[in-house]
N, C-alpha and C positions, 0 to 999 in steps of 0.2 A: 586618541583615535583619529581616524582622519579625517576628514573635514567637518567641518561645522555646517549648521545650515546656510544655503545658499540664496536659496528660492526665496524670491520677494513673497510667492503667495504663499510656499511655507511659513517664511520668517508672521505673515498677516496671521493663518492661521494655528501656530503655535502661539501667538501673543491672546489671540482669542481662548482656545484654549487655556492656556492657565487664568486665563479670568472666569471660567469655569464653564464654558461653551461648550457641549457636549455634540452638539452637531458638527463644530469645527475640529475636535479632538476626532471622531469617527473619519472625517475627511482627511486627516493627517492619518490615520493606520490602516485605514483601507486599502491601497496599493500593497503593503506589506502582509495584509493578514495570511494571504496563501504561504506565503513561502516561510512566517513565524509556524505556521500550523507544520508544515512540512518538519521545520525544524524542531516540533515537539513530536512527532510521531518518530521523528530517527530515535530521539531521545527515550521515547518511551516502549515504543514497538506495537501502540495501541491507539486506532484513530479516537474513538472514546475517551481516555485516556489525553490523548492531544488536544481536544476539544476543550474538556475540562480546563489542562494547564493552560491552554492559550485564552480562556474569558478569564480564569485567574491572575495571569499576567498583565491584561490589558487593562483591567481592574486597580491590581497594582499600581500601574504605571500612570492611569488616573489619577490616583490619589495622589502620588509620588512628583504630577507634575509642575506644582508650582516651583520645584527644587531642581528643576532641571533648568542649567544653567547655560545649555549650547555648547560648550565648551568640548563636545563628541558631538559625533552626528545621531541623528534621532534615530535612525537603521540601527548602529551601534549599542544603541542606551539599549531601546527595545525587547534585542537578542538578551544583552545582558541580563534583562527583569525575566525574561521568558527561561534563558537555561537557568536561573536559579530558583525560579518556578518548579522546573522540572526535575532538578537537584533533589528538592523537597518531598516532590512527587513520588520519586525513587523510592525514597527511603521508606514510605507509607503502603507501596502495591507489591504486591510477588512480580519476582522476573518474567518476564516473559518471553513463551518459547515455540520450537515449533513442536507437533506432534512426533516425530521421531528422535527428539531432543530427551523428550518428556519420558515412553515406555516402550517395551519390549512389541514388535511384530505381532498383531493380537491374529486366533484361529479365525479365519474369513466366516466357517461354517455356523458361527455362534452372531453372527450378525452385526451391527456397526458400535452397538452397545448404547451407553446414557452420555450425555455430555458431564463436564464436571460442576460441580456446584458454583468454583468458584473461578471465574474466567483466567487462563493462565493463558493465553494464545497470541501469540503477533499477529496482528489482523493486515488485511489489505489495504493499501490505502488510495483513494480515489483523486490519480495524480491530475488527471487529461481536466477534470472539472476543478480543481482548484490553480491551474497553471502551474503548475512543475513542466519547464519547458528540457528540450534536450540543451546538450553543452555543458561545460564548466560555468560556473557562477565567477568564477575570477581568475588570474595568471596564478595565484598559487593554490589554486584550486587543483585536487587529484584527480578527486573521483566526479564523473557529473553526477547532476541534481537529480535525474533519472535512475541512471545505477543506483544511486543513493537512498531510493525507495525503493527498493527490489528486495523479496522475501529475502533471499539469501544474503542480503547483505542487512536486513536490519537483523535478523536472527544472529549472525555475524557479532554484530555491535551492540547486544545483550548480553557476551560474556565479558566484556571489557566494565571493570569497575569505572564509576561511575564518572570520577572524575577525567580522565582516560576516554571516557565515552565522550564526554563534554568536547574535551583537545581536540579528537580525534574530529568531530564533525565540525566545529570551527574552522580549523585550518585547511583540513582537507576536501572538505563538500564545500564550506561557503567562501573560503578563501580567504580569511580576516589575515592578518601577519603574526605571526609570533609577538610582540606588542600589543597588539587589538587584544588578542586572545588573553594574554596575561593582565589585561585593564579589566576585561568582561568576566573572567574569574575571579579575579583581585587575589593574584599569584605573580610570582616572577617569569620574569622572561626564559629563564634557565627550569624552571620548571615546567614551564608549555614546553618546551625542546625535550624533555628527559620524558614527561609523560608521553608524547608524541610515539617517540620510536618504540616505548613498550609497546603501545596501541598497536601500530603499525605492524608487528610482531607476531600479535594476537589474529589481526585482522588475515595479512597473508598468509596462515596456517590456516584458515577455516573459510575460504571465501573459494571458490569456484577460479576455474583457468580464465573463464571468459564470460563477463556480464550478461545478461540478456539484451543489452542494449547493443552491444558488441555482434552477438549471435544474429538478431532480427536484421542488423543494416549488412551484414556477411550473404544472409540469404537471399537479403532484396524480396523486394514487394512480389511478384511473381510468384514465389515459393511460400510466401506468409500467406498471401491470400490462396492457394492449393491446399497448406495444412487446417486453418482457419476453416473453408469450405468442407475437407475431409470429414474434420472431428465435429461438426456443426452435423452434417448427413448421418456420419455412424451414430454419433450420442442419440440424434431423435428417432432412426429405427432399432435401436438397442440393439447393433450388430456388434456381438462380442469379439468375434473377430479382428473386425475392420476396426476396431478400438486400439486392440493388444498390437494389431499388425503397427500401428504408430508409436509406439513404443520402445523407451531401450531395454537392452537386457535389465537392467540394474532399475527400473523405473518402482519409484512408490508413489502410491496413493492415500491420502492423508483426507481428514472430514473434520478438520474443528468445528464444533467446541467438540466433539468426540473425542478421546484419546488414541481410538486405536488406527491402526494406517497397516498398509499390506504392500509386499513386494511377489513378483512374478507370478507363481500357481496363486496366491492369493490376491490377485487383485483377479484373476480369469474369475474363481470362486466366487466372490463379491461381485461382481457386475453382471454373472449369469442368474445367483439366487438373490438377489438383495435389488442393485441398482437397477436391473434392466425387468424385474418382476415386478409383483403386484397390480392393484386397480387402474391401470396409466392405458389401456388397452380398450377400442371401442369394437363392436358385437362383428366388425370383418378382421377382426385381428392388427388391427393398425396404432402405434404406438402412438398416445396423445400426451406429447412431452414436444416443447417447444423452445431452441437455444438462440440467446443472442449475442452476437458477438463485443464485447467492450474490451476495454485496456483498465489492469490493477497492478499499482505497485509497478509502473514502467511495460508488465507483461501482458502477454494475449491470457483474454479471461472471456469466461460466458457465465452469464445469467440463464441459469434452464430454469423454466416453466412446467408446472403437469396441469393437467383438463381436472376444472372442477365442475361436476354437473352443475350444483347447488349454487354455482355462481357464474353459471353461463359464461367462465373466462379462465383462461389459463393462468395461474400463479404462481409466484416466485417459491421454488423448494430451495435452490443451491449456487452462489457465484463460486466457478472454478477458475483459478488461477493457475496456468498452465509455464512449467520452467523446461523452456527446450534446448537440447544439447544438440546440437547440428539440428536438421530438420526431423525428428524425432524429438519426441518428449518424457524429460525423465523424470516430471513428476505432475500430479496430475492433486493440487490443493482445494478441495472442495468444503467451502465455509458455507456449512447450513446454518447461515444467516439471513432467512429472506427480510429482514429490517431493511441490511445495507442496501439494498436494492439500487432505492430511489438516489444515493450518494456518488453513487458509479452511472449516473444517467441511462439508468435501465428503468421503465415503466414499471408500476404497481401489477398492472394485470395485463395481459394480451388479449386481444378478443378472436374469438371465434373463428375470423375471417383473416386472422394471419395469416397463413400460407397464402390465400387470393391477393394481402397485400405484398407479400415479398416475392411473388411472379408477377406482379404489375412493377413491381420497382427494378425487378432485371429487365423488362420487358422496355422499358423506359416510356416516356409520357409519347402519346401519338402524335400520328403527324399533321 
């Protein structure tokens, strides 16, 4: 692989490390841990799941280290211990998918239903706080690092068997060479190439015209921050209209871990009796549900909040992950997960006197 260690404080502490220095071992994978995680979530399609594999690996590669001989660079090894981490992984969890992958268009009027027992779901993953920057990762790099966390494309890269999955994110997200890649598999060079273009194959038939990455920098900030403000106003007074008016024809609405998701008269259904109903309403009729705006998986997302008396604080019900087709949005991914919350740098609770502070923060500091 290509190059060896360079860095004198590398070379210091790697030598510390394999003497069994655990604080200098940390110091050497720290720099790397965002982008190994990154590259266990393409792999897996599940931050949890990434999690896991990546302290599995690093573990590994602990133990693994007095045998590491320099002879590759320590980025190289890494990946290597981590995809066959997640190789492993594979084989032990269900695929995972998205919810219109999973079941049939369920009746809006029957309500959003139970989640499934056992987590089948590609989750969002929280790029902006762990450094997934924009760009290619390298000159043979395809797809950037961004794209490459975006629902539709790890959905994408859950039907590609496994090895194929492997190829395909080596070469093309992180940019290794055909060599790198066949050293970090321990396969030939002729089989990174032949699995490659199957991948490639699989990928171009099931991937979108245009990344969201592509879409947001089309629109420019101007028109991100108009839809962003839009769907932020409509969600918190539960104007069903001004929802669907943002909308394509063809838009669904999805709510892992739920299975069911709805397209056109059912998402009006759903968001008239289900999402925009219930207790969320104080004694003048004014909807107490509170959005805020963050970035998942590359894309515009919000964290909504609903008022809880009993805790004098608005709290996390739902992060939506929003995939828009021109300035319109054609699907609308709402993971009733209030856990993730705090992962996506969204606050546990809002208090009370949100709105007073987000008309002091437009209003800007006095003079």
């Amino acid at each position: 692989m290509a190059a060896v260690v360079t860095s004198a404080r590398e070379r210091i502490l790697l030598d510390a490390a394999r003497a069994g220095d655990e604080l200098a071992y940390q110091q050497l994978v720290e720099p790397l841990r965002g982008e190994l995680q990154a590259h266990c979530y393409r792999m897996l399609g599940s931050l949890h799941d990434a999690e896991d594999a990546l302290q599995d690996a690093l573990l590994r590669a602990w133990r693994a280290l007095p045998r590491f001989a320099g002879r590759s660079s320590l980025r190289g090894w890494l990946y290597r211990i981590a995809t066959n981490t997640c190789l492993d992984l594979m084989g032990k969890r269900p695929k995972r998918v998205v919810p219109l992958d999973h079941s049939p268009e369920a009746d809006p009027h029957l309500g959003p239903g139970t989640p499934l027992v056992e987590s089948v779901w590609i989750e969002p993953f929280p790029d902006g706080p762990l450094g997934v920057v924009s760009g290619l990762a390298g000159p043979e790099a395809r797809y950037e690092a961004r794209e490459s966390v975006e629902l539709a494309f790890v959905a994408a890269l859950q039907h590609l068997p496994a090895s194929q999955r492997a190829v395909l994110i080596l070469r093309e997200v992180l940019g290794f060479s055909a060599r790198e890649t066949s050293e970090i598999l321990d396969t030939t060079t002729a089989g990174v190439n032949s699995a490659l273009q199957r991948a490639r194959k699989t990928l171009e038939d099931r991937l979108p015209d245009r990344s969201q990455q592509q879409t947001l920098r089309q629109l420019g900030d101007a028109a991100v921050e108009a839809i962003v403000a839009g769907y932020v106003d409509a969600w918190e007074r539960g104007d069903v209209d001004a929802v669907v008016s943002m909308l394509t024809e063809d838009a669904a609405l999805t709510m892992p871990p739920m299975p069911t998701w709805y397209r056109g008269d059912g998402i009006v259904v759903f968001l008239r009796d289900w999402a925009f109903s219930g207790k969320v309403y104080d004694s003048e009729g004014r909807r107490r549900v509170r959005t805020v705006p963050t970035i998942a998986s590359g894309q515009l997302a919000f964290g909504t909040y609903s008022w809880v008396p009993e805790r004098g604080a608005f709290l996390p019900t739902v992060l939506q992950v929003l995939t828009l087709h021109g300035e319109r949005i054609q699907e609308i991914c709402g993971f009733v997960e209030p856990a993730i919350f705090p992962a996506f740098g969204l606050p546990a609770s809002l208090p009370e006197s949100f709105d007073e502070d987000r008309i002091l923060a437009r209003a800007g500091p006095p003079d």
